[in-house]
N, C-alpha and C positions, 0 to 999 in steps of 0.2 A: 742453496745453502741454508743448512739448517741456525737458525739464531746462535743455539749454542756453540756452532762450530767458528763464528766468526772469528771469538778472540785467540783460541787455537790459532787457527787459520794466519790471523796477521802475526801471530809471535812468531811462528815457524814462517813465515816470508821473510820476515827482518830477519834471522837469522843466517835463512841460506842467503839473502842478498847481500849480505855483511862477510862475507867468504869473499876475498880476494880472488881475483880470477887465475893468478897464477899460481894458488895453494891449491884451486880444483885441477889445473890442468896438470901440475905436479906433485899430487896425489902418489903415495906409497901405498897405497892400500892393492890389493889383489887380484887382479883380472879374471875372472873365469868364459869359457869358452862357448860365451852365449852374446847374441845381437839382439841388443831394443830397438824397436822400431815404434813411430809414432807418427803422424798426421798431426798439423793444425789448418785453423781456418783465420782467413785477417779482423775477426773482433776480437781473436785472442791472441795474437802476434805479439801483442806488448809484455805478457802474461806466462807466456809457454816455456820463458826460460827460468821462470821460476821451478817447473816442471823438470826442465834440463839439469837443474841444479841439483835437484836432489836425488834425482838418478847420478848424477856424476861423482855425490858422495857417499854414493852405498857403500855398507861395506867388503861388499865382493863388485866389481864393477865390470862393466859388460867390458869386451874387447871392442864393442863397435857400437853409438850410438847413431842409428838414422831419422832425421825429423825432415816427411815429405810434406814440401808446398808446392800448390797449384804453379804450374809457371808464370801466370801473369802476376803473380805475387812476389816474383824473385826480383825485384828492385824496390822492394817496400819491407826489404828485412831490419831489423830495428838491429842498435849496436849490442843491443842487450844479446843477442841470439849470436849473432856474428863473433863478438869476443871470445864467446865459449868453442868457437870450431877449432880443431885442434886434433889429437892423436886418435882422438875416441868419436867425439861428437863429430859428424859430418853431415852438411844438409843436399838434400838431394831434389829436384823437381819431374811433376809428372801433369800433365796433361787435364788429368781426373780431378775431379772435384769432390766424389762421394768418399766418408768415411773406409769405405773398403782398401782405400791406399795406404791405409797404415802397414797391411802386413802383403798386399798381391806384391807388389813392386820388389818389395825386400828378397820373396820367396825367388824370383826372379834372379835376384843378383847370390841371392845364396841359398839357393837350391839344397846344399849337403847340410846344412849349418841349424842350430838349435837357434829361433828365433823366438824373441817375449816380444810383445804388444803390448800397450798402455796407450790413456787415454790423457791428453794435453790440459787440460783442466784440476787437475789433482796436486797435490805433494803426497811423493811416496816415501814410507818411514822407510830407514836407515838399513834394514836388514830385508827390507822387500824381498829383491833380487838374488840373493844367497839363501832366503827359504825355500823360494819355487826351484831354482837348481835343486838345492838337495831332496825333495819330492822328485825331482825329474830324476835323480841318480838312482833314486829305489824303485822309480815305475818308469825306465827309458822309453818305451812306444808311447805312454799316454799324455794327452793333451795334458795339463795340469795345470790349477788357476784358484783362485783366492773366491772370488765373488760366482755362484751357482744360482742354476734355477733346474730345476724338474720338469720335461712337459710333459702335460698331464692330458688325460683320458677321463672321459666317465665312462660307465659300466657299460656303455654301447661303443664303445672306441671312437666317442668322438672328442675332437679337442675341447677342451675346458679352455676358458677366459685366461688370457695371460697372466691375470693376476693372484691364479690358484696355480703357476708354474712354479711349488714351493721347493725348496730343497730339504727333502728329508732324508731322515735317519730309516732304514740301513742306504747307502749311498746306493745309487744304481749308474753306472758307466754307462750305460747304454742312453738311459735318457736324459743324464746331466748336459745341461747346457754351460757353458763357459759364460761367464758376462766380462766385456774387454774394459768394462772402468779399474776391476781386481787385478789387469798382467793379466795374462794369460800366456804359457808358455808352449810353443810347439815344436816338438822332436821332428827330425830330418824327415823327410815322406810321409809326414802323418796325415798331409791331404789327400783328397783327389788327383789326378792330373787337371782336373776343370776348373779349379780351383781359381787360375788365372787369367779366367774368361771372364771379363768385364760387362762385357756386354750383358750377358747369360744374367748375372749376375745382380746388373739390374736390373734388366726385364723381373725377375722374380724376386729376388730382395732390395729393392730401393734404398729402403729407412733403416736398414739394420744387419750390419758387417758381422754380427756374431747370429745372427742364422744361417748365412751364406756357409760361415766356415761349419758348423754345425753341419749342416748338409755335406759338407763336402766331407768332413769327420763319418759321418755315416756310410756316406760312399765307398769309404774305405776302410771301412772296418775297424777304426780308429775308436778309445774310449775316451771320455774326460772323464777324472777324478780330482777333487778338491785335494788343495796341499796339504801334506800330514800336519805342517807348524801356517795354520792357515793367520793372512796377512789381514788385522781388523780396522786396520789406522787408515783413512783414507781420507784427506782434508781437501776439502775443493777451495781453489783457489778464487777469492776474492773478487768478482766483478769477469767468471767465467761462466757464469751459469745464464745469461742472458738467452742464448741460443741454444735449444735442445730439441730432438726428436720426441719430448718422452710422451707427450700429448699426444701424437699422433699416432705411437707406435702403443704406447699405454691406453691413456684415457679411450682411446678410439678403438683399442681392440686391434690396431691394425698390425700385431705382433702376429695372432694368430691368423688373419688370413695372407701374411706374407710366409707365415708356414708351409700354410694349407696348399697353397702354389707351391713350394718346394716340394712337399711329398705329393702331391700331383705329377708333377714334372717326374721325378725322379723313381716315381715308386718305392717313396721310400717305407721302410717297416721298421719302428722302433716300440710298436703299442702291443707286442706280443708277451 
């Protein structure tokens, strides 16, 4: 968390925490015909319903909230998380422990269904949700998301350092990457079928669930484009940034050779 974000960060805590749990759960606002799905981990258990809270008072709200835990965590759910289960919010357990179960699991239970992914450490402003829909309603096949990167090429088509995967102007579908801290939103069949191969899964992407779906977007012919009314507000929540990949998948470059194994594996072609 960046210095300046702190005090942001705790005004918009106390606020959603200061929301009566029965003004979220009876909510008049709008349902639209889309499931979030999220993942946490137990150093942010205490934390993630701060997360839930502000998805719960979007102002277009999903029809279904899923937040997957590990199973041996499901007797360590805090009341903070519990109170909120209800018409919408539902928590579900899996087996896995890598980030990839935010959205494999979900795809599973809802196969036909327009599913968003987000990341447990954030507060999401107020109209999130209702801008990536309506991106989704002007571009139905394509993946569509807030936060991008570009993979990049040098002049001999080899990968460039993850850190020149910039996203530029004019937009290109093919080689946008989705980043899942932004939402990210996925129309019905926009994966692979392999999609829900775990194993596969980590064997070649470990540290990082939005290459996997990248690849599997490829596989299928699938683009990502950034939302027309793109979401810039993204406040990390307070005492959740302890634990992160970004060292290892950053600093270490090791973005690009869990790539590099995907388009090994897969043959993949996006550098033409």
């Amino acid at each position: 968390m960046k210095l300046k974000e702190l005090p942001f960060s705790l005004i918009k805590t106390l606020k959603l925490v200061s929301i009566p749990v029965s003004k979220i759960k009876n909510a008049q606002s709008e349902k639209i015909p889309v499931i979030v799905s999220l993942t946490t981990i137990p150093s942010r258990m205490d934390k993630v319903h701060i997360t839930l809270r502000s998805i719960l008072t979007q102002t277009k709200r999903p029809e279904k909230l899923l937040l997957w835990i590990n199973e041996k965590d499901q007797h360590n759910i805090p009341n903070s998380i519990q109170s909120l289960v209800g018409d919408i919010l539902e928590l579900h357990f899996t087996p896995h422990t890598s980030s990839h179960k935010k959205l494999i699991p979900t795809l599973l239970l809802y196969p036909d269904r327009v599913i968003v992914t987000c990341d447990d450490d954030l507060i999401y402003e107020s109209t999130w949700l209702e801008k990536l829909y309506q991106s989704h309603l002007k571009y139905p096949k394509d993946i569509i998301c807030n936060k991008i990167r570009q993979i990049a090429f040098d002049e001999h088509n080899n990968l460039q350092d993850y850190k020149k995967w910039v996203f530029k102007n004019p937009n290109d579908p093919i080689k946008n990457m989705a980043i899942g801290a932004g939402g990210i939103l996925y129309p019905p069949k926009s994966l692979h079928e392999l999609i829900t191969n775990y194993e596969l899964a980590l064997q070649l992407a470990p540290k990082n669930d939005d290459l996997w779906f990248k690849a599997m977007a490829v596989l299928n012919n699938t683009t990502v484009r950034q939302a027309d009314d793109v979401t810039t507000e993204f406040l990390p929540i307070y005492g959740t940034q302890k634990i992160s990949l970004k060292k290892i998948n950053v600093d270490q470059n090791f973005n690009v050779n869990q790539w590099q194994d995907l388009t090994n594996y897969f043959q993949l072609k996006i550098n033409n």
